[in-house]
C-alpha atoms as a printed R data frame, in Angstrom:
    type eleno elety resid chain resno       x      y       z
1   ATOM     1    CA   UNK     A     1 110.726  0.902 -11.982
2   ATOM     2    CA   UNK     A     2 108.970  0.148 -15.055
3   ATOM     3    CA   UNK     A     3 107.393 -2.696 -14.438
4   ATOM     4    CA   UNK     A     4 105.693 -0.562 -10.705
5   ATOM     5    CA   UNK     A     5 104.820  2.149 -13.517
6   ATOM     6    CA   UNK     A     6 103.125 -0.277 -15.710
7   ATOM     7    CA   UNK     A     7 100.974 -1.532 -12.594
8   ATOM     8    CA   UNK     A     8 100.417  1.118 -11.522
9   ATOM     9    CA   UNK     A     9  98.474  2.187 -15.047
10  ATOM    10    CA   UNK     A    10  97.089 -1.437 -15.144
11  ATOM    11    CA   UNK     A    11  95.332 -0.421 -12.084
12  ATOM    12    CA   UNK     A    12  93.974  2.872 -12.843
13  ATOM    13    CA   UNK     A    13  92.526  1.361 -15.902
14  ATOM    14    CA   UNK     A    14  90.678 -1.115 -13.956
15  ATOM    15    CA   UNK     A    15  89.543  1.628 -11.567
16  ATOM    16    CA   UNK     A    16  88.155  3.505 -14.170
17  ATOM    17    CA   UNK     A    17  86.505  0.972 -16.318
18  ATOM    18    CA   UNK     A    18  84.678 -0.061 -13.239
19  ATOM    19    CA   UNK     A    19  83.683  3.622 -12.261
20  ATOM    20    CA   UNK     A    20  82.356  4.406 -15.614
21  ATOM    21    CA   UNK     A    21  80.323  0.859 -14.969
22  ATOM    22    CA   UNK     A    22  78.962  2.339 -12.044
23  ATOM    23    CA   UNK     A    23  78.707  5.902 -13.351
24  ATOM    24    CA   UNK     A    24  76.404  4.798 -16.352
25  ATOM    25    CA   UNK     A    25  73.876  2.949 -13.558
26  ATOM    26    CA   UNK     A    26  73.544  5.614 -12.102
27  ATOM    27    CA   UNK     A    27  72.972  7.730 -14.610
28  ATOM    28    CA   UNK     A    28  70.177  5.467 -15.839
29  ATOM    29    CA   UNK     A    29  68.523  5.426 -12.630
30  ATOM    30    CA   UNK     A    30  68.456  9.577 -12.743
31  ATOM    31    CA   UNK     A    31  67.300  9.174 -15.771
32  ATOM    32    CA   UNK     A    32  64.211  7.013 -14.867
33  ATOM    33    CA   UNK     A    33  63.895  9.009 -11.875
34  ATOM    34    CA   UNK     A    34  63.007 11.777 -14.074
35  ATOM    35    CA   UNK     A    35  61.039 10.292 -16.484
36  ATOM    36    CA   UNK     A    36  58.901  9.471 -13.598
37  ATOM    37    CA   UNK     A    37  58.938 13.227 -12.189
38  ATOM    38    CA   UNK     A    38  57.751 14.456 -16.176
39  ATOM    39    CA   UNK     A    39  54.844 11.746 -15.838
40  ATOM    40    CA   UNK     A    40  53.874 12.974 -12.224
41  ATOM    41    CA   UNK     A    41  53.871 16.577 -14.108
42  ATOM    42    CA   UNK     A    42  51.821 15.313 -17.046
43  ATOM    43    CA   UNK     A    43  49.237 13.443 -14.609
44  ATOM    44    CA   UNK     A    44  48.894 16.873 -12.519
45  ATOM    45    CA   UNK     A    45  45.305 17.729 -14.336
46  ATOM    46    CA   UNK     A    46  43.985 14.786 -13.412
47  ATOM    47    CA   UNK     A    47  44.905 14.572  -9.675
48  ATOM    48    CA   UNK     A    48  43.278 18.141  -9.584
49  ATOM    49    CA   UNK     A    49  40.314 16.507 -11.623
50  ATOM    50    CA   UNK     A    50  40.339 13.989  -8.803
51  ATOM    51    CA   UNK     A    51  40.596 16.271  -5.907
52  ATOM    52    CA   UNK     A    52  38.333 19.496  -6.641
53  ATOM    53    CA   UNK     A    53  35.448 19.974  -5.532
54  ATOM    54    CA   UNK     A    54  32.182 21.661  -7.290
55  ATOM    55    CA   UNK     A    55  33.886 21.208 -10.818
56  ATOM    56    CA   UNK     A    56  30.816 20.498 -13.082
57  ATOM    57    CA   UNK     A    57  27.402 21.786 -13.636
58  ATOM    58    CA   UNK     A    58  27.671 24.639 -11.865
59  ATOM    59    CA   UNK     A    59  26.256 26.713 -14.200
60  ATOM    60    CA   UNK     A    60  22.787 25.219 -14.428
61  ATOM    61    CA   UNK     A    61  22.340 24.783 -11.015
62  ATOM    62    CA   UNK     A    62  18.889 25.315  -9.814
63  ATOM    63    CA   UNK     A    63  17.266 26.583  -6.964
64  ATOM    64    CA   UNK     A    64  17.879 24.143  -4.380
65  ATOM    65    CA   UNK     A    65  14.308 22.635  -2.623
66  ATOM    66    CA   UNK     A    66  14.318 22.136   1.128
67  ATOM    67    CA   UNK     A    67  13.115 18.907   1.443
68  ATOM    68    CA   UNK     A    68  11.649 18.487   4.994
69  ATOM    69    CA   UNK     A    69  12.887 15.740   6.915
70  ATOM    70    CA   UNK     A    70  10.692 13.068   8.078
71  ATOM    71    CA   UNK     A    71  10.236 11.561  11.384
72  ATOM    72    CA   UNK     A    72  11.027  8.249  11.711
73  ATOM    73    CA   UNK     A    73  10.983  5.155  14.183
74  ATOM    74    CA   UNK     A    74  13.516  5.334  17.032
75  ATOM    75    CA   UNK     A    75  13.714  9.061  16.515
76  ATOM    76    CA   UNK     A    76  14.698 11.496  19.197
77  ATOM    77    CA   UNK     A    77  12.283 14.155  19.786
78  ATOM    78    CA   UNK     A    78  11.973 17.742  22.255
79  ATOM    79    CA   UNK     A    79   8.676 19.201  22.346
80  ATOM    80    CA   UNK     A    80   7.947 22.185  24.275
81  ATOM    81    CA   UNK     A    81   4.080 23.398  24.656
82  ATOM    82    CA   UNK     A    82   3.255 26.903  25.672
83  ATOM    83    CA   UNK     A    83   0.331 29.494  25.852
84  ATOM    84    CA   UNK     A    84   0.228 32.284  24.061
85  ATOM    85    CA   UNK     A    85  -2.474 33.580  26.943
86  ATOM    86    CA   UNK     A    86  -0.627 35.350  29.963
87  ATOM    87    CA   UNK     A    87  -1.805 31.968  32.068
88  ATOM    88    CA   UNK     A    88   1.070 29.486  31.729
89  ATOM    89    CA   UNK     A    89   0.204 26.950  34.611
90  ATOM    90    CA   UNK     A    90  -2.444 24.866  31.911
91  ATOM    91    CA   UNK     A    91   0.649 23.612  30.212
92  ATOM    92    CA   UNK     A    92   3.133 22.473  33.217
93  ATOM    93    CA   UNK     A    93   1.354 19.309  32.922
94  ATOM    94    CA   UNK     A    94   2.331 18.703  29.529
95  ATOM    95    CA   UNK     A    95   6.106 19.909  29.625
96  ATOM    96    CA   UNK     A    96   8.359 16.918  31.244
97  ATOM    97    CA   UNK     A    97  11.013 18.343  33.872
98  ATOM    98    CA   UNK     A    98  14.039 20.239  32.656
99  ATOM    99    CA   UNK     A    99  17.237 17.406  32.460
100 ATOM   100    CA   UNK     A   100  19.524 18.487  35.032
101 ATOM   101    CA   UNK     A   101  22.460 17.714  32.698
102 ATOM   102    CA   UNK     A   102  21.817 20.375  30.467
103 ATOM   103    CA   UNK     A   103  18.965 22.163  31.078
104 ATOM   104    CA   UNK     A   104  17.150 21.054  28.281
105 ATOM   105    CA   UNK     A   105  13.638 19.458  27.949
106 ATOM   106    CA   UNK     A   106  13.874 15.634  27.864
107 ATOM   107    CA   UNK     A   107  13.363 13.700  25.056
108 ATOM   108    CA   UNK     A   108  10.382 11.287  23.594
109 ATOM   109    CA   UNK     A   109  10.986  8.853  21.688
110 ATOM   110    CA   UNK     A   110   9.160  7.727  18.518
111 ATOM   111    CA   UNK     A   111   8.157  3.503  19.671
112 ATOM   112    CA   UNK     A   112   8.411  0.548  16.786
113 ATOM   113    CA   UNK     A   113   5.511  1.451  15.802
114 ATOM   114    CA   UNK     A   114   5.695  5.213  15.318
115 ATOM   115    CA   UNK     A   115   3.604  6.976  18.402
116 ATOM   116    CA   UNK     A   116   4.964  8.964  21.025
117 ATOM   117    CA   UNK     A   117   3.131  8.933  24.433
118 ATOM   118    CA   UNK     A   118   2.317 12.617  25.599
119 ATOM   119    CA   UNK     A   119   0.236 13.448  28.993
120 ATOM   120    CA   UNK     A   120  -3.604 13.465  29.130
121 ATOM   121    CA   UNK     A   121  -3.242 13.150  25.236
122 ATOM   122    CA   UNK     A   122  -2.136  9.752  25.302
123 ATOM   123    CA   UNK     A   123  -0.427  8.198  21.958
124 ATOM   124    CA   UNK     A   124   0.337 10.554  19.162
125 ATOM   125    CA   UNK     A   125   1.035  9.218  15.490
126 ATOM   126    CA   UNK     A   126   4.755 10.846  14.734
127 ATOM   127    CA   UNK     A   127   5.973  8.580  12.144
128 ATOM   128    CA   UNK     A   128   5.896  9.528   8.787
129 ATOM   129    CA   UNK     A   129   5.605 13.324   9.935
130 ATOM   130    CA   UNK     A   130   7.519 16.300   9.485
131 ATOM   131    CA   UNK     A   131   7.985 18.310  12.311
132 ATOM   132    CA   UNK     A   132   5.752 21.497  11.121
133 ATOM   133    CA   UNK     A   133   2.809 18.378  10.683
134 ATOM   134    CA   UNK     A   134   3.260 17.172  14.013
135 ATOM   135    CA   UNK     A   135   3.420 20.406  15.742
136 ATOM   136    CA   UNK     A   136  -0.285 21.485  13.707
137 ATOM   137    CA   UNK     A   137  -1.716 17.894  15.100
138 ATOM   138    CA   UNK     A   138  -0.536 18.757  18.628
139 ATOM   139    CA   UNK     A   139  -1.849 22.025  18.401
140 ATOM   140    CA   UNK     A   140  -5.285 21.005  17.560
141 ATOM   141    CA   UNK     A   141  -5.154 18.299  19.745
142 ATOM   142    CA   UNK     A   142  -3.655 20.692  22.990
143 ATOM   143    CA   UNK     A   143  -6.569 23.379  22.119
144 ATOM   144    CA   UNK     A   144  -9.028 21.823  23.867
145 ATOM   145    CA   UNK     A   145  -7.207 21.980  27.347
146 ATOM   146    CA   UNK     A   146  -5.149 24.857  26.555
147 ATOM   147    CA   UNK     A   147  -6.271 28.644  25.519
148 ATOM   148    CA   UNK     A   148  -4.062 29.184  22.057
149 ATOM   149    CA   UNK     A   149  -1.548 26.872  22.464
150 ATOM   150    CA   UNK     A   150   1.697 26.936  21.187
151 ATOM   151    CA   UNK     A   151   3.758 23.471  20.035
152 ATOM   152    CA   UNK     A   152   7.456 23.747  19.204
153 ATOM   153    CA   UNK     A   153   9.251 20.149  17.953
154 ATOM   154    CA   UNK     A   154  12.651 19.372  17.273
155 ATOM   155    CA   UNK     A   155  15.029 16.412  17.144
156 ATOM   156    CA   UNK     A   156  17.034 16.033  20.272
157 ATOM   157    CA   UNK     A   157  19.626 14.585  18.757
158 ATOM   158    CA   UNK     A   158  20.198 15.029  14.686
159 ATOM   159    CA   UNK     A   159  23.149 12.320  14.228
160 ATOM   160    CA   UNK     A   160  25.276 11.658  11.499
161 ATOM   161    CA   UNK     A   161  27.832  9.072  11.124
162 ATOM   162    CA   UNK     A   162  30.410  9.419   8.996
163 ATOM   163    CA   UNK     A   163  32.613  6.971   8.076
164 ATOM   164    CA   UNK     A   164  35.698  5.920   5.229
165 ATOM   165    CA   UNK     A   165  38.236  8.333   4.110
166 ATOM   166    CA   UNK     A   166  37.753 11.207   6.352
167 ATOM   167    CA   UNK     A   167  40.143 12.913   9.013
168 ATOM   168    CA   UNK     A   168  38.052 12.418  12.097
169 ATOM   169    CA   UNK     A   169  35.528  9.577  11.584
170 ATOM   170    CA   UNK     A   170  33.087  9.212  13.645
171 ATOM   171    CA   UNK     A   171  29.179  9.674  14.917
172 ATOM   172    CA   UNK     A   172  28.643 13.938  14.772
173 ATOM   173    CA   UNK     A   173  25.729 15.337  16.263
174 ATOM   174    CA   UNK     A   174  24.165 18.537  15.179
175 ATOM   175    CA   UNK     A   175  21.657 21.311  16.826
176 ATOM   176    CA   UNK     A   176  19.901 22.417  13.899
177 ATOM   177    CA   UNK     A   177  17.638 20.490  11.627
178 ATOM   178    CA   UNK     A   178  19.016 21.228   8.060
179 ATOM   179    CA   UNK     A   179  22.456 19.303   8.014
180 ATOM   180    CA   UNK     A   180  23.535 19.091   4.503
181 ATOM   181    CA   UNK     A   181  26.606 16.288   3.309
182 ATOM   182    CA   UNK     A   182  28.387 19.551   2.913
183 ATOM   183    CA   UNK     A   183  28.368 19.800   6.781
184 ATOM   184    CA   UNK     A   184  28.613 16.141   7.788
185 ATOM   185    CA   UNK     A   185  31.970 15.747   6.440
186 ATOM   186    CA   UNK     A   186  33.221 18.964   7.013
187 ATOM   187    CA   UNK     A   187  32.207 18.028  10.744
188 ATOM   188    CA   UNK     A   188  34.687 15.279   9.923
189 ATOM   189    CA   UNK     A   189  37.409 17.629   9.099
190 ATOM   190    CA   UNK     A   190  36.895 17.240   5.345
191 ATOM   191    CA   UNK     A   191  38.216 14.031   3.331
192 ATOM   192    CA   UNK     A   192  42.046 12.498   3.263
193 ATOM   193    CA   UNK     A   193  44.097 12.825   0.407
194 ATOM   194    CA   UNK     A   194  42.733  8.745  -0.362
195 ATOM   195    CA   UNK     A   195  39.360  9.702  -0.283
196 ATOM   196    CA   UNK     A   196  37.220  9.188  -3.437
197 ATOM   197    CA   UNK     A   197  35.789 12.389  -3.824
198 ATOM   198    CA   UNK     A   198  33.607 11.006  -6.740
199 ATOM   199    CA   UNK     A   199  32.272  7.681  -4.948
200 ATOM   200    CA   UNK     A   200  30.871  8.788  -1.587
201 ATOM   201    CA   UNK     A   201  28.250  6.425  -0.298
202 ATOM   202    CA   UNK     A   202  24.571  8.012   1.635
203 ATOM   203    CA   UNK     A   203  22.798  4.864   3.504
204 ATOM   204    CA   UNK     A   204  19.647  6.211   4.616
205 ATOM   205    CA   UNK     A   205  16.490  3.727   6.392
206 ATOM   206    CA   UNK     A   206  13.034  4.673   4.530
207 ATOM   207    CA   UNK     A   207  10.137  2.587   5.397
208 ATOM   208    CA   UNK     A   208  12.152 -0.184   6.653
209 ATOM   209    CA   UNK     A   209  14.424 -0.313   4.062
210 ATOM   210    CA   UNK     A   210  18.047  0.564   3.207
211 ATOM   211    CA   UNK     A   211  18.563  2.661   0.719
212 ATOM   212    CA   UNK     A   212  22.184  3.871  -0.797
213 ATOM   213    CA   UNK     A   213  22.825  6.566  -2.969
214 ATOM   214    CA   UNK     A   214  26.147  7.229  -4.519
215 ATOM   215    CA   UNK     A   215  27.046 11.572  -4.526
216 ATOM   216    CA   UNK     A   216  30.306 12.368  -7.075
217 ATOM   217    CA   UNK     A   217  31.563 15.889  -4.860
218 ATOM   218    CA   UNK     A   218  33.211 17.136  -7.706
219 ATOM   219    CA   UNK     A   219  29.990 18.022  -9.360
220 ATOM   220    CA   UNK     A   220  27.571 20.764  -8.843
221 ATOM   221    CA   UNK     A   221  24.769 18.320  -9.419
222 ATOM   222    CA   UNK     A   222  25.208 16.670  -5.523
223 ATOM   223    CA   UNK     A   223  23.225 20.180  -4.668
224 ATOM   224    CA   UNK     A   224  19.838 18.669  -6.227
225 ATOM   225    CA   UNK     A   225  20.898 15.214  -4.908
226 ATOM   226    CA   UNK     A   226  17.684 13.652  -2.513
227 ATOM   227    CA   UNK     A   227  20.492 13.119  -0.035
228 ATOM   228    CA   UNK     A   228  21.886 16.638   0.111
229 ATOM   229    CA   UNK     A   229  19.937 17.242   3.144
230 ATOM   230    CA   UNK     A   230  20.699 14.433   5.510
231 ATOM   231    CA   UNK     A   231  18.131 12.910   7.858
232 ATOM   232    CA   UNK     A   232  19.203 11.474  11.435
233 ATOM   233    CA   UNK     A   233  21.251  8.326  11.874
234 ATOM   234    CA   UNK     A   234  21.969  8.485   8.068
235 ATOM   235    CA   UNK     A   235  25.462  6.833   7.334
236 ATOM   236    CA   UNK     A   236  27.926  8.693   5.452
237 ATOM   237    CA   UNK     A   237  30.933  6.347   3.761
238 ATOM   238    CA   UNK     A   238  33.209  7.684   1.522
239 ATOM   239    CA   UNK     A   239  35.526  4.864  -0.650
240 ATOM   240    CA   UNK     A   240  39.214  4.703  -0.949
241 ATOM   241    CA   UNK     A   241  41.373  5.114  -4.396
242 ATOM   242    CA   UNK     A   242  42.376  2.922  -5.726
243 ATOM   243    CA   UNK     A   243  46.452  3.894  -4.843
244 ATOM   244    CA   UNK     A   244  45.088  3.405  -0.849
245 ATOM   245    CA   UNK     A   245  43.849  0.044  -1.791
246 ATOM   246    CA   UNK     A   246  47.089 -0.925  -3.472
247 ATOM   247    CA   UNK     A   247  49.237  0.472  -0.619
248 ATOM   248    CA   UNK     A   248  46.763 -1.534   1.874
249 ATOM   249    CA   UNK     A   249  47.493 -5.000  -0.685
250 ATOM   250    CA   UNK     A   250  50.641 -4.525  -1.041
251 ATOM   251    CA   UNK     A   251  53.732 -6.553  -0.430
252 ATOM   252    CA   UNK     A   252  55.871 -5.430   2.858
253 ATOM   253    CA   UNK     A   253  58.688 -7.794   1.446
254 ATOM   254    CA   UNK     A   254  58.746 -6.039  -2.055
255 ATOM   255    CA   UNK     A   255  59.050 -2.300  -0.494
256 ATOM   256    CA   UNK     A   256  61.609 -3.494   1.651
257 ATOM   257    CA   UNK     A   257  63.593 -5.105  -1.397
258 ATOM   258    CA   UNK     A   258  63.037 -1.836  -3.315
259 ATOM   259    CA   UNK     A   259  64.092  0.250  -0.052
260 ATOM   260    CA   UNK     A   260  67.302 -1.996  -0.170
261 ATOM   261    CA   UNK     A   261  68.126 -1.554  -4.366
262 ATOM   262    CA   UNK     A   262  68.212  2.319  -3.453
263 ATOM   263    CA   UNK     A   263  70.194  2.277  -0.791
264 ATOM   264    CA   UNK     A   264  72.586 -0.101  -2.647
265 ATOM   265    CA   UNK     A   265  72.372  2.293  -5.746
266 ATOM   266    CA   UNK     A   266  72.954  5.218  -3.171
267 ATOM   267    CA   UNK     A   267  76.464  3.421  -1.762
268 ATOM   268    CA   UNK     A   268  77.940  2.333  -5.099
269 ATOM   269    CA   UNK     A   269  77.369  6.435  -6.293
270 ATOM   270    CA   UNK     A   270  79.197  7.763  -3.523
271 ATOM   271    CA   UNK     A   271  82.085  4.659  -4.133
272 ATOM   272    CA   UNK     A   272  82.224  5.462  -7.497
273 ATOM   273    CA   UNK     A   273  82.325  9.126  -7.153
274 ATOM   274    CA   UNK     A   274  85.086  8.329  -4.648
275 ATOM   275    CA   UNK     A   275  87.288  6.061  -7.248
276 ATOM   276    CA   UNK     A   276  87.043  8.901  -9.747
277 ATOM   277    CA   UNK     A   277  88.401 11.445  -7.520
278 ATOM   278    CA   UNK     A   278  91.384  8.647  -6.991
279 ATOM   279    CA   UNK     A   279  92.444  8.452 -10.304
280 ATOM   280    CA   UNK     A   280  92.138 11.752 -11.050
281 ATOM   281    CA   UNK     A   281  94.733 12.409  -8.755
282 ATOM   282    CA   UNK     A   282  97.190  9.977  -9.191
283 ATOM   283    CA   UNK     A   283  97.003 10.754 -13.205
């Protein structure tokens, strides 16, 4: 009987030296845990540094200029002529047909080398333009077949591709002429939580060469940016942080290994907790 009572201690001793082994990992695993929650909280300032917009300058902003935008090669354009006289048949011959799609004028397009072709008036210099210039040229051009003509111009199709970090990436057309970045990417349902707010990229064409500016959204100052207002086909590209790019580089074998150390750490917890409750009884 003495010698069953004596193993019986020698094995609740062994229980509980083991337990308290396992007990004191994983109470240093809680306790990295959360040191790693107090750094999150002490980082907090800067991931709202990182993710707010319109943070800086805006108290000197000023007045923002409207920049017209330029027509270029390749470009799109509606033009509708009218009189301002009560006779409208003089100008049927310059309108084209209404496009069965959608009812709307079609479309000329600017050539390579910057002329659209319009009837009786032949080739038109567009290039290089804005579209209140254009429309005074036609005017003064139309006057002599028409009795106070009046030109209207517009792009037919004002696209924007945006591209990168964003929720829905993508080509996005517009129907107005003033598209700011404010509206391209919000036509791209705003950026992802791995966007770089402060490195988005603006490729724009300008006399046959690529350009690139770089626009930081957290600052007021994008507002007297050159590339606030967008022009067509301009290319919108906003970078990924620099956790996305780790997360992309990664190792698939190392998550899994740390996937399996938790769920190791999880099982001996839940032993452990189990052996204690043992020997607690059978004190």
């Amino acid at each position: 009987m003495h010698f069953k009572k004596a193993g019986k201690q020698s094995r609740l001793k062994f229980i509980m030296r083991y337990t308290k082994i396992i007990s004191g990992l994983f109470y240093r695993t809680r306790c990295l845990l959360f040191l790693s929650v107090l750094a999150g909280c002490s980082s907090s300032k800067k991931v709202n540094s990182d993710f707010l917009y319109f943070q800086k300058s805006m108290d000197s902003l000023e007045t923002v200029q409207r920049i017209p935008v330029i027509i270029k090669m390749n470009d799109l354009l509606t033009i509708q002529i009218a009189s301002r006289s009560m006779n409208q048949e003089q100008v049927a011959v310059f309108n084209l047909p209404a496009n069965t799609i959608n009812g709307v004028s079609r479309s000329f397009q600017v050539d390579n080398d910057g002329y659209i072709d319009l009837p009786l008036l032949g080739s038109i210099r567009a290039a290089g333009l804005t579209r209140e210039q254009l429309q005074a040229g036609l005017k003064e051009k139309l006057s002599s077949y028409i009795k106070d003509p009046a030109v209207t111009v517009r792009f037919a199709d004002f696209k924007i591709n945006v591209l990168g970090e964003v929720r829905v990436p993508g080509p996005h057309s517009f129907d107005k002429d003033r598209v700011t970045i404010i509206d391209a990417i919000s036509a791209a349902g705003d950026l992802t939580d791995f966007g770089k707010r402060n490195n988005v990229v603006v490729i724009r064409e300008e006399s046959l060469t690529r350009k690139y500016y770089n626009i930081d959204l957290r600052s007021g100052a994008l507002f007297q940016s050159p590339v606030y207002l967008l022009e067509p086909n301009d290319i919108v590209y906003v970078n990924a942080t620099e956790r996305k790019l780790r997360m992309v580089n990664s190792n698939p074998d190392g998550q899994k290994g740390w996937q399996l150390f938790f769920g190791i750490t999880s099982v001996a917890t839940t032993i452990a907790t189990l052996l204690i409750t043992i020997a607690n009884n059978n004190k």
